[in-house]
N, C-alpha and C positions, 0 to 999 in steps of 0.2 A: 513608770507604768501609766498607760492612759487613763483617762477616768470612763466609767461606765456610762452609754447609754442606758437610763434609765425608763422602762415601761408600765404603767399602771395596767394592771391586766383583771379584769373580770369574771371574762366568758363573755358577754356580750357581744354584739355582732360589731357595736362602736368600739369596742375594746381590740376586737379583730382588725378592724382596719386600723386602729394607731398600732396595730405589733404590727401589721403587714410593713406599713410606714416605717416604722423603728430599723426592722430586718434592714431595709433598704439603706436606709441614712447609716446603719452598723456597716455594714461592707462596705458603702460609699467613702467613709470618713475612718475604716478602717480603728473602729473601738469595739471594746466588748460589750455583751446585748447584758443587762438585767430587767430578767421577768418579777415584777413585785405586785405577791396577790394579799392583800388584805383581809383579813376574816372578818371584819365587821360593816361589809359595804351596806348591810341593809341599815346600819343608823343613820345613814343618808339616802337611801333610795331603795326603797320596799322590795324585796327578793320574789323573781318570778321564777314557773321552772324553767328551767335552759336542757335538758335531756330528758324527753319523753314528757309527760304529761303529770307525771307525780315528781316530787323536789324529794331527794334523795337523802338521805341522813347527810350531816358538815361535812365529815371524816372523805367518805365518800365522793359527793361533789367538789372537793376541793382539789382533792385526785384527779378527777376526770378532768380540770378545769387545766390545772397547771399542766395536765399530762397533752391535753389539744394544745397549751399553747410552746411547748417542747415538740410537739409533734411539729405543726405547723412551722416554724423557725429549721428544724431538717428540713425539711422539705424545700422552703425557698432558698435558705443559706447553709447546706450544709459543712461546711467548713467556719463557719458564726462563731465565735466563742461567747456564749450562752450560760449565765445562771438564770434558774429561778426559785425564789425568796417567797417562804410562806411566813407571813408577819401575823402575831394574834393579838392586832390593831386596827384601827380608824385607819381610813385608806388616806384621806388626807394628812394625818398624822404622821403614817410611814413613808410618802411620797415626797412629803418637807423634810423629813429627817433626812430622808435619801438625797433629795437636792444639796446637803452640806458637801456632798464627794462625787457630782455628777458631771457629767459634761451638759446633760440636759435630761428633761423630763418629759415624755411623751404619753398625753390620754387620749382618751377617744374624746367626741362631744357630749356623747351621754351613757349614762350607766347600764345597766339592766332593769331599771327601773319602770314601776308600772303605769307611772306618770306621763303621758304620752305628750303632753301641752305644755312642757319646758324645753324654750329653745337648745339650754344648754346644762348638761350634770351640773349638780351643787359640785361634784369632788373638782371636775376641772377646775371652774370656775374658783373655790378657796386654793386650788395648790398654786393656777397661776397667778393669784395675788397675792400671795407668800413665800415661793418658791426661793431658794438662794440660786439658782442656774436658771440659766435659759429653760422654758416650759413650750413646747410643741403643743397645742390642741387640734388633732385631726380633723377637721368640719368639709364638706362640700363634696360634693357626690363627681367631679367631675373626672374622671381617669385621666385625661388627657392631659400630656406632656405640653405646656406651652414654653417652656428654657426661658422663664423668667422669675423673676424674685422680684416684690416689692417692697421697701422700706419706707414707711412714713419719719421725714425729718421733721421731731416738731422741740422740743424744750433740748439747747444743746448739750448738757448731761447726758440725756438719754439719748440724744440722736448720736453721742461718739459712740454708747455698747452696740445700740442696735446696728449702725451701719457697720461698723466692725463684724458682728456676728453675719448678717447680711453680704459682706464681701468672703468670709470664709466660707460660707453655705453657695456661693457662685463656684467659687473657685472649684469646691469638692463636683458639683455637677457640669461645671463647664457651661454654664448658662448665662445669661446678663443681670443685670438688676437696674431697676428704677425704682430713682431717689425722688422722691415725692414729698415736697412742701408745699401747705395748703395756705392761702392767704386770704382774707378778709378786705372789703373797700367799703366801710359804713359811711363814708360821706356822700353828701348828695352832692349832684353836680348844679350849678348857679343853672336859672334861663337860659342868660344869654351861652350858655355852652363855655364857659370859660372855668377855670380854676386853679386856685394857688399853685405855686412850684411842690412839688414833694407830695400833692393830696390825689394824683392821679391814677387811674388802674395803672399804668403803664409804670410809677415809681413803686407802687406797692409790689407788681413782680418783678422787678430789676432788685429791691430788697430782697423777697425771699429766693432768687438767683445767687445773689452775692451769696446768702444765709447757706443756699445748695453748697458754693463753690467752698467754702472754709470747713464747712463739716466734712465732707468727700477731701480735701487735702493729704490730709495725711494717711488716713484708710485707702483709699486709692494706689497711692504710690507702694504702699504694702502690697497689694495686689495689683499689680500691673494688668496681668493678661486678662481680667477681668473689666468687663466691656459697662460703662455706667450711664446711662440716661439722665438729665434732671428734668424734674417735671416740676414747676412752681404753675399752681391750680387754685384756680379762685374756687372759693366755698369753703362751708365745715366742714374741717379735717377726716370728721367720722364719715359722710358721707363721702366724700372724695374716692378715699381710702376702700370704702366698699367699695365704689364702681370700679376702681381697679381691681380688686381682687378676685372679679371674674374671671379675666386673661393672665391670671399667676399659679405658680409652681406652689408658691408659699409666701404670706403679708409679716411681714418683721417689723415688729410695734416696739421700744422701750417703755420702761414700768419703773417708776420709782422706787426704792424700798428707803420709810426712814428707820434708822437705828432703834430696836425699842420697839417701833410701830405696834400695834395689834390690829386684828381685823383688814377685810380687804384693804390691799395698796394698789389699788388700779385707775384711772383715770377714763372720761370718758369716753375718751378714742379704744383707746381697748377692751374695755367692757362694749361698746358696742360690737364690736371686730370677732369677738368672742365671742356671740349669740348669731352674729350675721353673716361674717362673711362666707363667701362662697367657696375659699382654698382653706389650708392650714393654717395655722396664726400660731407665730412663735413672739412670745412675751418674754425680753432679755432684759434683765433686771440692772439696774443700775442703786449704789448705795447714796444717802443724801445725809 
């Protein structure tokens, strides 16, 4: 049996567009949708009203809440095979527990919160730096289909989940993907224009070329009909990575997880990626 798409649902309008998301990637990838609404999101983000102008009794609101996002899911997909799970927990809490049996975890970027000057929810934010699956965070206003997928190659652990996940997520849409490795040249060049063998821009991206070509090996050949670009790109990986993620479908980041860990396990490329970028950002977890 497959594992669920799993959805963090609120009622908020961010919450809206990650089920919108969710629906789509469920019929795409052919899994079942779970809707999971948390009762206690205001310990993380102050509770506004969402129906009408007065906030309605729990009982109530939670009703209306699960019942739009059952509605909504008919509506786009109806043939979807759909639960949704009323938990009387911390949203973060039940969205990690949920990642034990998921195929993946999808939130909005921000809650219903009244906090209008954070880039991005606390709840995304802690589940996709603890999540045990793949974690979707829906950010970027742009509708428009460009049929590509970005993958940042950066520490090779994580660059085997994330390109992996990266080539499944082509394949299911029939789109391309670029493979993006970001490199560094802090030497300075002598006066006279001259420099050692191996210190040049030109050996720095022929290394992270090679670096392209071994990661893409074997993911690749799994996925044939899928069409792969390598992009080896001078700069900081985090900016890089943003300016690509204007002209993408969806930015595919690896994330470490160690054994044990506690608190955020995210690194700097994906915590920025996850307040800025312009598309979705899926954080694919890799164990250390």
């Amino acid at each position: 049996m497959a594992l669920p798409l799993v959805v963090g649902f609120d009622g908020s309008d961010s919450a809206l567009r990650a089920l919108d998301w969710a629906v789509d990637e469920a019929v795409r990838r052919r899994l079942p949708l779970r809707i999971v609404y948390a009762s206690l999101w205001e310990r993380y983000e102050p509770a506004v009203p969402i129906f009408g102008s007065e906030r309605p009794d729990d009982d109530v609101m939670t009703e209306r809440i699960i019942a739009s996002a059952q509605e909504r899911v008919q509506k786009l997909a109806p043939d979807a095979e759909v639960q949704s799970v009323l938990t009387p927990e911390d949203p973060v809490a039940a969205l990690v527990r949920e990642s034990h049996e998921a195929a993946a975890v999808v939130t909005g970027s921000r809650g219903r919160g009244a906090v209008t000057g954070l880039l991005l929810g606390s709840v995304s934010l802690s589940v996709a730096g603890r999540a045990h699956c793949p974690v979707v965070v829906v950010r970027g206003e742009d509708s428009e289909v460009h049929g590509r997928i970005v993958v940042g190659v950066g520490d090779p652990d994580e660059a085997a989940s994330a390109v992996r996940f990266a080539l499944r997520e082509a394949e299911a849409r029939g789109c391309e993907v670029r493979a993006v490795r970001a490199w560094r040249c802090a030497e300075q060049y002598p006066a006279n224009g001259t420099a050692a063998a191996g210190d040049t821009a030109f050996a720095h991206e022929q290394r992270a070329l090679a670096f392209l070509a071994r990661a893409l090996d074997v993911p690749e050949s799994e996925h044939p009909e899928v069409t792969v670009h390598r992009e080896a790109v001078e700069g900081p990986a985090h900016k890089v990575l943003l300016a690509r993620s204007a002209g993408a479908d969806l930015l595919v980041l690896g994330a470490a997880r160690r054994a044990g860990g506690l608190g955020l396990q995210l690194g700097r490329v994906s915590h920025t990626a996850l307040h800025h970028a312009a598309c979705p950002v899926a954080v694919v977890p890799y164990t250390v």
